[in-house]
C-alpha positions as CSV (number, residue, x, y, z in Angstrom):
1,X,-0.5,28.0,-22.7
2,X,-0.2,24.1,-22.2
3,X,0.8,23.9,-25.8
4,X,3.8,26.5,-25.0
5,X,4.6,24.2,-21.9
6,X,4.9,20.8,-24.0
7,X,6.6,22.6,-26.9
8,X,8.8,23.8,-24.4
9,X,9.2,20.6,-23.1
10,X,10.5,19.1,-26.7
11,X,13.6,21.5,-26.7
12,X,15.6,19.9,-24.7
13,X,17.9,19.2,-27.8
14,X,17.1,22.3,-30.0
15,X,18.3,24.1,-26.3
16,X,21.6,22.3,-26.0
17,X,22.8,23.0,-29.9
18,X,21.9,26.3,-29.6
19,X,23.9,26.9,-26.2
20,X,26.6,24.9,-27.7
21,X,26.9,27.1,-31.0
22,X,26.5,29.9,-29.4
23,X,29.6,29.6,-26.6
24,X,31.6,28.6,-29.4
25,X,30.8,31.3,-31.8
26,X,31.9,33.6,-29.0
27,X,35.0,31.8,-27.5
28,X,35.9,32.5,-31.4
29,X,35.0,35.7,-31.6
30,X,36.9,36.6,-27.7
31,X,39.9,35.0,-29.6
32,X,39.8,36.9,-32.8
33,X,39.0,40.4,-30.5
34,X,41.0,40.5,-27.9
35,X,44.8,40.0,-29.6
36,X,43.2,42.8,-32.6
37,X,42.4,44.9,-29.5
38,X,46.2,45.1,-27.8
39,X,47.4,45.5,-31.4
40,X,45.2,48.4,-32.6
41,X,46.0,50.1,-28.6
42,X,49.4,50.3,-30.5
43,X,48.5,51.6,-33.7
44,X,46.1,54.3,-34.6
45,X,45.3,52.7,-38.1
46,X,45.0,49.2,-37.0
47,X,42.1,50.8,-34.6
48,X,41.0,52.5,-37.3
49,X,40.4,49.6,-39.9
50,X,39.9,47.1,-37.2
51,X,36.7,49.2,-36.1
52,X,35.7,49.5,-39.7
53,X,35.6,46.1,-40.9
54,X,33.7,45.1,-37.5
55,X,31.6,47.6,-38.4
56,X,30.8,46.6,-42.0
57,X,30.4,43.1,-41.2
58,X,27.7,44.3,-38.8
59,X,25.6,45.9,-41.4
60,X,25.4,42.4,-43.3
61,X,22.1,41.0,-42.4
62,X,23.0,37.8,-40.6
63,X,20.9,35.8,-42.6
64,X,22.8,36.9,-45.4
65,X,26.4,36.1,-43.7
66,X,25.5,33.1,-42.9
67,X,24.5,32.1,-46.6
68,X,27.3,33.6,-48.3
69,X,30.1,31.2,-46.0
70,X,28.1,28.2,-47.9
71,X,29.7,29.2,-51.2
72,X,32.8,30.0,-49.5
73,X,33.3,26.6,-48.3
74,X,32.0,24.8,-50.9
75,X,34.8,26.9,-53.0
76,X,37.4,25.6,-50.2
77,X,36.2,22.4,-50.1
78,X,37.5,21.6,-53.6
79,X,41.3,22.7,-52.4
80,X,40.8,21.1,-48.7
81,X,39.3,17.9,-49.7
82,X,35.7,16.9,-49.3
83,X,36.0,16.6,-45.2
84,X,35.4,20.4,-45.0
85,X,31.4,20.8,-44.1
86,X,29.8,23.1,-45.9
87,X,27.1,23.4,-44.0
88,X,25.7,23.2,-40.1
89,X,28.0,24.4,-37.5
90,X,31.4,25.6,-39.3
91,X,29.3,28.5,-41.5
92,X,27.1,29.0,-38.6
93,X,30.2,29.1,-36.4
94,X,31.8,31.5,-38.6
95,X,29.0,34.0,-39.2
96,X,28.1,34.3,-35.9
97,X,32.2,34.9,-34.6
98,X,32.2,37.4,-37.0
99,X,28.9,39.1,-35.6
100,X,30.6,38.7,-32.0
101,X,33.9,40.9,-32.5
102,X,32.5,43.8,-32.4
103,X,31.6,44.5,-29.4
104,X,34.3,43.3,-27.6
105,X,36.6,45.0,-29.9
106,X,35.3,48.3,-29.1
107,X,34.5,48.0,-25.9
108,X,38.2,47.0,-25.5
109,X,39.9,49.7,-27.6
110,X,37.6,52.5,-25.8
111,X,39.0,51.1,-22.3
112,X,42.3,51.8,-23.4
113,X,42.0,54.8,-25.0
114,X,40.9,56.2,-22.0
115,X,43.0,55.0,-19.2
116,X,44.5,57.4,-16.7
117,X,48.0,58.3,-18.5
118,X,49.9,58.6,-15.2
119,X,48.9,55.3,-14.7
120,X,50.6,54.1,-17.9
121,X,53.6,56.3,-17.4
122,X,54.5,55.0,-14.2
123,X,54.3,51.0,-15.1
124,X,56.8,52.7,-17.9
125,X,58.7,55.0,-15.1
126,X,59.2,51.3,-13.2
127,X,60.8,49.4,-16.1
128,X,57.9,47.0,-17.2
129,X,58.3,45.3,-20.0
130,X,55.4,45.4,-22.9
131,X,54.2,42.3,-21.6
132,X,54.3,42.9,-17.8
133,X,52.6,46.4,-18.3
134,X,49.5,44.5,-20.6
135,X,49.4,41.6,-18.0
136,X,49.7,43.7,-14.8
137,X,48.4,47.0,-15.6
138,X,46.4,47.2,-18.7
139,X,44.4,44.3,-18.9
140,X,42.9,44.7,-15.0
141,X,42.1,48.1,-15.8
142,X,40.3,46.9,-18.9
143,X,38.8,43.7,-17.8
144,X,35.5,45.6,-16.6
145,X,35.3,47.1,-20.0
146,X,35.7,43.7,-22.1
147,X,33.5,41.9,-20.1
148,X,30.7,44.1,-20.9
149,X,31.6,44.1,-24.3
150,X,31.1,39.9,-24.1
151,X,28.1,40.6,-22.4
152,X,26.4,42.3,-25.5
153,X,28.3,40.2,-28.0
154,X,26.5,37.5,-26.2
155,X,23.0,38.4,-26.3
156,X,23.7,39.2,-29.8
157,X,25.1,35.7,-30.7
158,X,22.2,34.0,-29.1
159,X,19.3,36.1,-30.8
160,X,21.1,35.9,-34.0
161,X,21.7,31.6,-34.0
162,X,18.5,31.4,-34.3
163,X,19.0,32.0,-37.9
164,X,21.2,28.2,-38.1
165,X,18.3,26.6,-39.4
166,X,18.7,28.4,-42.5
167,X,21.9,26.8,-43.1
168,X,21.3,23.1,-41.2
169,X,22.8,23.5,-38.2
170,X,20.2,22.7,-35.0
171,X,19.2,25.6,-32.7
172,X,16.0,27.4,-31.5
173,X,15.8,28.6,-35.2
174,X,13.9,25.5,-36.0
175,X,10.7,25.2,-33.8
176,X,10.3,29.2,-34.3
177,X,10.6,29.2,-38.4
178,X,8.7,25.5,-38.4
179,X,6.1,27.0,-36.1
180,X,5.8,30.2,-38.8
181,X,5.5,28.3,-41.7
182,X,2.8,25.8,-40.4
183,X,1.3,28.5,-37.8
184,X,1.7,26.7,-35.1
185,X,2.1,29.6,-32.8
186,X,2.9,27.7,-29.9
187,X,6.3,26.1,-31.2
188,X,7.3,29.6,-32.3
189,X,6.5,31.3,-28.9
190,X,8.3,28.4,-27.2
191,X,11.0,28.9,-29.5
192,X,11.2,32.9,-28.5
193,X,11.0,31.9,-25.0
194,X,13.5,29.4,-25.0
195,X,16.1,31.8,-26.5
196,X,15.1,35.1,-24.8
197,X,15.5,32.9,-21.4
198,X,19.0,31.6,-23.0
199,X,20.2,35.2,-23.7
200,X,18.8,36.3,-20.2
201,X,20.8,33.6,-18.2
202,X,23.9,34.1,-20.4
203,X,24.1,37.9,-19.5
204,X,23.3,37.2,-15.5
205,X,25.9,35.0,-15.5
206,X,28.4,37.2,-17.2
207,X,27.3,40.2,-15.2
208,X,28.3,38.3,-12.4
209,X,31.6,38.4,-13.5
210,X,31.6,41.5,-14.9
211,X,31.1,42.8,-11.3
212,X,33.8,40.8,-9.3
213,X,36.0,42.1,-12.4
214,X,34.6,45.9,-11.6
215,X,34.9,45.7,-7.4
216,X,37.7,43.1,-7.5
217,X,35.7,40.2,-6.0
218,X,37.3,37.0,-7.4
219,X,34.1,34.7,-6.1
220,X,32.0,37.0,-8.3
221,X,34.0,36.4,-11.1
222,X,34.1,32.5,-10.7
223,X,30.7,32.4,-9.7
224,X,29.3,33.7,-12.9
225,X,31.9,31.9,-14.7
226,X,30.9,28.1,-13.5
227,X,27.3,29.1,-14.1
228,X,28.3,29.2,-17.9
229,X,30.4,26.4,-17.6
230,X,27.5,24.2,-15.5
231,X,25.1,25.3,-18.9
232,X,28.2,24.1,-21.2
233,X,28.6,21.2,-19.5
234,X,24.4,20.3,-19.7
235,X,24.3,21.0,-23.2
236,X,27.4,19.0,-24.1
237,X,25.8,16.0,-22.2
238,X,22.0,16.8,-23.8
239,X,22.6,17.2,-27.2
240,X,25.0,14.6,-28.2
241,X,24.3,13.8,-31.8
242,X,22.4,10.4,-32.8
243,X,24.7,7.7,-32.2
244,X,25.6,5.1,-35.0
245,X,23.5,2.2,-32.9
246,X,24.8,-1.6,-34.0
247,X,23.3,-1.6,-37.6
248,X,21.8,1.6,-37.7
249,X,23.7,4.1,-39.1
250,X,22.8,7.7,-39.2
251,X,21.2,9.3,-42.1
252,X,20.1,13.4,-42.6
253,X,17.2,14.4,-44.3
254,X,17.0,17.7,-46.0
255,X,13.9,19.8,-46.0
256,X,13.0,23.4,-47.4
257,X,11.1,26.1,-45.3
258,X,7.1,25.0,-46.0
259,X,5.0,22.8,-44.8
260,X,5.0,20.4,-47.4
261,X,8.8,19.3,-47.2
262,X,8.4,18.9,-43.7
263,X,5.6,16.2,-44.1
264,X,7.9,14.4,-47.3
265,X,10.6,15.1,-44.7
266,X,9.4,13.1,-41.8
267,X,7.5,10.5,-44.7
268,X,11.0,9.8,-45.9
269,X,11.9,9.3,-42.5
270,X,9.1,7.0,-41.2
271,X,10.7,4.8,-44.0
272,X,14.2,4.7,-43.2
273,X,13.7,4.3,-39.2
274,X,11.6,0.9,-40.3
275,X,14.8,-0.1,-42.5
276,X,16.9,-0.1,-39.5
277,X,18.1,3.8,-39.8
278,X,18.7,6.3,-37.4
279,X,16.9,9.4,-38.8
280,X,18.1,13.1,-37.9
281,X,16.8,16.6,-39.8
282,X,17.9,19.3,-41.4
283,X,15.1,21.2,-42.0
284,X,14.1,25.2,-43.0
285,X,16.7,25.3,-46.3
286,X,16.7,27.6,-49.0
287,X,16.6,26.7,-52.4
288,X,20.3,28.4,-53.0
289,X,22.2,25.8,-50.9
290,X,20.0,22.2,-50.5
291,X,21.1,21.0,-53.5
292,X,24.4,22.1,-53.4
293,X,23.9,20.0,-49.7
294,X,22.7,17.2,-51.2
295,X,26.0,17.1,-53.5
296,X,28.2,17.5,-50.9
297,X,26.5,14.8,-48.4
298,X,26.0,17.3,-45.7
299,X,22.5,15.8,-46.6
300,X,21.3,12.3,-47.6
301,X,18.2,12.8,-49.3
302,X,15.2,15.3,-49.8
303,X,13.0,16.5,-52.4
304,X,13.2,19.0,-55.0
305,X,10.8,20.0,-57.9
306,X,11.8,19.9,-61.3
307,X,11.5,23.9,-62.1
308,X,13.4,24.6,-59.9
309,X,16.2,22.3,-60.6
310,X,15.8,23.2,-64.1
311,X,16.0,26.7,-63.7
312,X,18.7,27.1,-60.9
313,X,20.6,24.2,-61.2
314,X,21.0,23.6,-64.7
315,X,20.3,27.0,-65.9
316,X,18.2,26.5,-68.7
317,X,16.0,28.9,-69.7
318,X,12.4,27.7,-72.1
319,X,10.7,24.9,-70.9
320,X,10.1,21.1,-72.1
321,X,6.8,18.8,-71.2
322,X,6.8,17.5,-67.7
323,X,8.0,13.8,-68.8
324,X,11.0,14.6,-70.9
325,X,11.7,17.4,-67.5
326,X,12.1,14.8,-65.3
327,X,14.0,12.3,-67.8
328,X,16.6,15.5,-68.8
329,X,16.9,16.0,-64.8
330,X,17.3,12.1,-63.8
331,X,20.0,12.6,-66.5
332,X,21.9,15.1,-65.7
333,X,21.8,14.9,-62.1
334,X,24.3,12.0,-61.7
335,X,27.1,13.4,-64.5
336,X,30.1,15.3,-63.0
337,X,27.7,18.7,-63.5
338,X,25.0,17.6,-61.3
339,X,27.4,16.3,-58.6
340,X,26.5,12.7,-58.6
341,X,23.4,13.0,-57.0
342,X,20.3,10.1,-58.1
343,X,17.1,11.1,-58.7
344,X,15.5,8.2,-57.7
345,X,12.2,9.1,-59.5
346,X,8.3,11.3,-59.4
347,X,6.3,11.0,-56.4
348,X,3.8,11.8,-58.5
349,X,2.1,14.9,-57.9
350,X,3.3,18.3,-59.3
351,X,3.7,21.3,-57.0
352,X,4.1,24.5,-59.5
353,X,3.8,27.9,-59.1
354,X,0.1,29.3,-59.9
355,X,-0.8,32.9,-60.0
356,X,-3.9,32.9,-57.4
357,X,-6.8,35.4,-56.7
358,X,-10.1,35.5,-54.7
359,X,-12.6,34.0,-56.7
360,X,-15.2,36.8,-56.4
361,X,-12.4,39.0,-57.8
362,X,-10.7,37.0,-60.1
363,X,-14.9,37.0,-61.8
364,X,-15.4,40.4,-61.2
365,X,-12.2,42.0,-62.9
366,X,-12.7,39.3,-65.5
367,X,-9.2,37.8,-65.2
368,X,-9.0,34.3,-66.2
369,X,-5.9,33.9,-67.9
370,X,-2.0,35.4,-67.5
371,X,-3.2,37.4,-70.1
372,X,-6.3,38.8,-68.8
373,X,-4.1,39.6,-65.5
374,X,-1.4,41.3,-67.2
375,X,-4.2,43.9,-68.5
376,X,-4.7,45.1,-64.7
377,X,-1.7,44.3,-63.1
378,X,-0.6,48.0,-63.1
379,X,-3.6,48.6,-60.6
380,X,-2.7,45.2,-58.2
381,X,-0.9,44.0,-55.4
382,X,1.2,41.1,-55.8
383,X,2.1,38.9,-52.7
384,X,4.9,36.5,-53.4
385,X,7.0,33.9,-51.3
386,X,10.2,34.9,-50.2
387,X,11.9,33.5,-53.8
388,X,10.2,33.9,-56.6
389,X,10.9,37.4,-57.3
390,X,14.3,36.8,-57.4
391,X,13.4,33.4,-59.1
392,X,14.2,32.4,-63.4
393,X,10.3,31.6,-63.3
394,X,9.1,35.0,-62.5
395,X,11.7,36.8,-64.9
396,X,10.3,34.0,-67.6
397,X,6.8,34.8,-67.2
398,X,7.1,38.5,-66.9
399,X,9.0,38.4,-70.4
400,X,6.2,36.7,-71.9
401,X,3.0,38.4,-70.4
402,X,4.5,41.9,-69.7
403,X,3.4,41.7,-66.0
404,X,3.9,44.8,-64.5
405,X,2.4,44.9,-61.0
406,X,1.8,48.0,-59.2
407,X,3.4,47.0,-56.3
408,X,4.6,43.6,-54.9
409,X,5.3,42.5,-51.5
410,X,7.1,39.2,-50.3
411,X,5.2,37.0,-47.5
412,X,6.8,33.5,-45.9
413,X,4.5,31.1,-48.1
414,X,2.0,30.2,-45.2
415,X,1.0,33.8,-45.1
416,X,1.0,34.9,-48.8
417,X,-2.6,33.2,-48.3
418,X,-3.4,35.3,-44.9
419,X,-2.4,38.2,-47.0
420,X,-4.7,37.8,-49.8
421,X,-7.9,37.3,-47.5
422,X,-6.9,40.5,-45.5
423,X,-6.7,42.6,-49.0
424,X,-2.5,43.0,-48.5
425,X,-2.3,41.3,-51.6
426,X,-4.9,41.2,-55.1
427,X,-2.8,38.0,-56.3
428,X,-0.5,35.7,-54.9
429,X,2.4,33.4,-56.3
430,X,0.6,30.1,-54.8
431,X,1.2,26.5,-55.2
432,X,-0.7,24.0,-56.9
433,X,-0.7,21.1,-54.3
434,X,-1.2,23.4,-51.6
435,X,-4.9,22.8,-50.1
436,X,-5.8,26.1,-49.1
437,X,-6.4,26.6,-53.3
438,X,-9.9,25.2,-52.6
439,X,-10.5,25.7,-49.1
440,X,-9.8,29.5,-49.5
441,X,-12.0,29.4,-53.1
442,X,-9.1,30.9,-54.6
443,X,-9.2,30.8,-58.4
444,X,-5.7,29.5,-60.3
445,X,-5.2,32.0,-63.4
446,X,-4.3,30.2,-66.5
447,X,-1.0,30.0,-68.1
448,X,-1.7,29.7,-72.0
449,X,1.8,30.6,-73.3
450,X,3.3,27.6,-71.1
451,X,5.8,30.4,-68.9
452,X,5.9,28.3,-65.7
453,X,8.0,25.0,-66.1
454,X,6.3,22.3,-64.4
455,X,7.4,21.2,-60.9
456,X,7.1,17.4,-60.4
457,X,8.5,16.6,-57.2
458,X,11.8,14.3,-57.2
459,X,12.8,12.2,-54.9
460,X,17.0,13.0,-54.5
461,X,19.6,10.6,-53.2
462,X,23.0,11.8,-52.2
463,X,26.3,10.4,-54.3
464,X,27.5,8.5,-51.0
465,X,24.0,7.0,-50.7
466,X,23.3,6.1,-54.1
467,X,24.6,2.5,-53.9
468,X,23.0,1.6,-50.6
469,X,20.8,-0.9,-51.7
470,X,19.0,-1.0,-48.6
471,X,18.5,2.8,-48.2
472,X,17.6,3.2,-52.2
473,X,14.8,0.1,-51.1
474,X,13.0,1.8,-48.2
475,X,12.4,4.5,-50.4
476,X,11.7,3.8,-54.2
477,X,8.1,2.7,-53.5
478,X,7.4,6.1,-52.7
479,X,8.4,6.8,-56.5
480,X,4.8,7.7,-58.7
481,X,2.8,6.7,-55.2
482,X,1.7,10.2,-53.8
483,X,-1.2,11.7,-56.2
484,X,-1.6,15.8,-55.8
485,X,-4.8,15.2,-54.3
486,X,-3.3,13.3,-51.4
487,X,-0.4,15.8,-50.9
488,X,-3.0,18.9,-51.1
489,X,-5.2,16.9,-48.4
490,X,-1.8,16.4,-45.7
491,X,-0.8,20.3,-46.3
492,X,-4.3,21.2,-45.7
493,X,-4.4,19.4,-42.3
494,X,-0.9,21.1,-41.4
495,X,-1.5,24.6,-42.9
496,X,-5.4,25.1,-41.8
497,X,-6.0,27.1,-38.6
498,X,-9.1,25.3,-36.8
499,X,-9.0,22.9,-34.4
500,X,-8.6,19.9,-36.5
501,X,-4.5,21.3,-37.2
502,X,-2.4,18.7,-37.0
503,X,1.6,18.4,-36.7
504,X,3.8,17.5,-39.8
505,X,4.8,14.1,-38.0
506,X,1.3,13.0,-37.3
507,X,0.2,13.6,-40.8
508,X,3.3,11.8,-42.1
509,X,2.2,9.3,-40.3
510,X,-1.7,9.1,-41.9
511,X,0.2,9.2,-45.5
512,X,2.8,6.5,-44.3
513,X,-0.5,4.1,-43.7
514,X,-2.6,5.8,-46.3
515,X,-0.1,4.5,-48.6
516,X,0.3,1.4,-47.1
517,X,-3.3,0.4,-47.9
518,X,-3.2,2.1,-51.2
519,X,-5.3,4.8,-50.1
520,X,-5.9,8.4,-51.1
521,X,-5.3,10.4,-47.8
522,X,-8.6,12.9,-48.2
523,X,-10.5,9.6,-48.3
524,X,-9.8,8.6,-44.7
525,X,-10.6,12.5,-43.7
């Protein structure tokens, strides 16, 4: 449990962003609620579509909600100007409003729906106006209602801004999906801790209130009240963003949900502190969104692999050699269609998809090739990340083997490999710099027909960064300097599950000096 207490320890700003997004995402959604709710008290169909849209929204995973306002803003950013954030706290802000109306809309409507009617009739028997009878009468008699209804729009809110990290915006999302995709199960139960305790406090507090509302006991009320505002007023002093120190201004580095980008992630960082930088990350992306980040400067910099820029970014289909890949990509990426962005070169290693099996298997059925696996992929189980079904690649290499797998299942890519030694899976979609290919004995099936583009990963520059000459310094001798070997040896010493695990910044670190001294990293294992 000492882990759990020092992870614990390290939240302090994780803590304040999530408190902070959260009380904001349900001030908005106590703002949207409670004027629909004295509207729909006057109108049967208002109620009636209010409650049904509330409704509907709920049934949208909120991972999915908060994804789909990244297009949205990105299509309003072209008519607003290019100070409308696309991503962080506006689409996270946004979701998660929309996830808190509920709740107090209903809980609202239902208190005033069933009010005593002599009540009503005699505010109207004593000449109240509209406003006097909602100020004096019903809004005391509903108070005790609405506040329970914040209550569970609360808890709600808090569980679900975990899922910010998906979109780069800070919260206790990002030590519990780093901890899954490295294993480190103390960050993640730190992470569920930390937010369970959050939701706990928040509903205490506001049951507080919801009491002196209930018995008429205004200390209650401002008790619980100045508890939330004493955790507002923490977080607002503990998680103040990285200030722009006197020649240090703030740069954002972009990663994508496995243990890999986090090392390039804090590698790329290392760098740009020494330059005189002040580093901050944005880490846990998908695919569907960090480029479009990365265009939009909500990012600075990350890394990308060529298949997949060629595939969902330029939306060609076929593939070319991996040189004249990366020369089509360097030029597209900075015309009008790529958004400006610099690819400021290879690190040299290639991280591709690779269909993987257990060696003993992979002998025994005789399956060496795509080919060979497309013969007895009706009888197989095929474990895949949480993309690459949904992925060009997979559509591209299923046209040209006829794989048809009798069933397939999607893992978060550090357990695709847990899956396949516990006989969930027969194959997995793995990745070729990832070091658990040897340490697991896996076997990579070949790809003779060429299906799979290759993945070169590219060092990306956003268009507001392109012409910093200093930035663009600190990191170009990265470019052709990180061989797959050395990459498979740093994701091996993150992703393996012995003592000797080790955290994506301290292996950043080894590569940082590794590649200092010109040294392969597995040497100085």
């Amino acid at each position: 449990m000492s882990g759990v207490a020092a992870a614990l320890w390290d939240l302090r700003d994780a803590l304040a962003a999530h408190v902070l997004l959260s009380a904001a995402a349900l001030g908005l959604g106590i703002v949207i609620a409670l004027p629909l709710a004295v509207w729909a008290s006057r109108s049967a169909r208002v109620a009636r579509t209010a409650l049904g849209a509330a409704s509907l929204i709920q049934t949208i995973p909120a991972l999915a909600l908060l994804a789909l306002f990244f297009p949205l803003l990105l299509s309003l950013r072209a008519v607003f100007g290019q100070g409308l954030p696309t991503l962080g706290f506006l689409p996270a802000l946004l979701a998660l409003a929309l996830y808190a109306v509920l709740p107090i809309l209903r809980n609202a409507v239902t208190a005033r729906q069933t009010m005593d009617a002599g009540v009503l009739d005699a505010a109207d028997a004593v000449g109240m106006t509209p406003a006097q009878k909602l100020r004096l009468v019903e809004a005391p008699l509903a108070s005790p209602f609405v506040m329970a209804g914040i209550r569970t729009a609360a808890v709600w809110t808090i569980g679900a801004a975990t899922l910010a990290t998906t979109v780069g915006q800070a919260s206790l999302g990002d030590p519990i999906f780093a901890g899954l995709q490295t294993q480190n199960w103390a960050l993640v139960l730190a992470g569920c801790i930390a937010a369970a305790g959050l939701a706990l406090a928040a509903d205490g507090a506001l049951a507080l209130a919801e009491r002196g509302l209930a018995h008429r006991r205004p200390l209650l009320v401002w008790a619980g009240l100045g508890i939330v505002a004493a955790g507002l007023a923490w977080a607002a002093l503990a998680g103040r963003a990285p200030a722009q120190e006197a020649g240090r201004p703030v740069v954002t580095i972009g990663a994508k949900n496995f243990s890999e980008q986090y090392i390039l992630a804090r590698l790329i960082g290392l760098r740009l502190e020494r330059a005189g930088y002040t580093v901050r990350y944005r880490e846990g992306l998908g695919s569907a969104v960090i480029y479009g980040a990365v265009k939009s400067g909500a990012i600075d910099v990350y890394v990308d692999y060529a298949g997949t820029l060629w595939a969902n970014e330029m939306k060609r289909t076929g593939t070319l050699p991996r040189a004249a890949m990366v020369a089509a990509i360097g030029a597209w990426s900075p015309r009008p269609e790529g958004g400006g962005v610099r690819m400021l070169g290879a690190l040299g290693f290639e991280n591709a998809y690779a269909f993987a099996m257990n060696g003993a298997a992979a002998r025994a059925k005789g399956i060496a090739s795509l080919s060979d696996l497309a013969r007895a992929a009706p009888g197989l189980t095929l474990g895949s990340d949480l993309e690459f079904l949904q992925r060009p690649e997979w559509r591209s290499v299923k046209a040209a083997y006829g794989l048809d797998f009798g069933r397939t299942r999607n893992f978060a890519p550090s357990f695709m490999y847990d899956a396949l030694r516990g006989n969930e899976a027969d194959v997995i979609s793995a990745f070729s710099s990832d070091g658990r290919i040897a340490a697991d004995r896996l076997v990579v099936v070949s790809d003779p027909k060429g299906a799979l583009p290759s993945y070169d990963a590219l060092l990306l520059v956003a268009p507001g960064r392109a012409q910093d000459a200093r930035f663009v310094a600190a990191l170009k001798p990265l470019v052709g300097a990180i061989s797959v070997e050395t990459m498979r040896a740093a994701n091996y010493a993150v992703d393996r599950s012995d003592a000797a695990k080790r955290t994506p910044q301290a292996v950043a670190r080894d590569l940082d000096r590794h590649l200092a001294e010109g040294q392969n990293l597995a040497e100085g294992q």
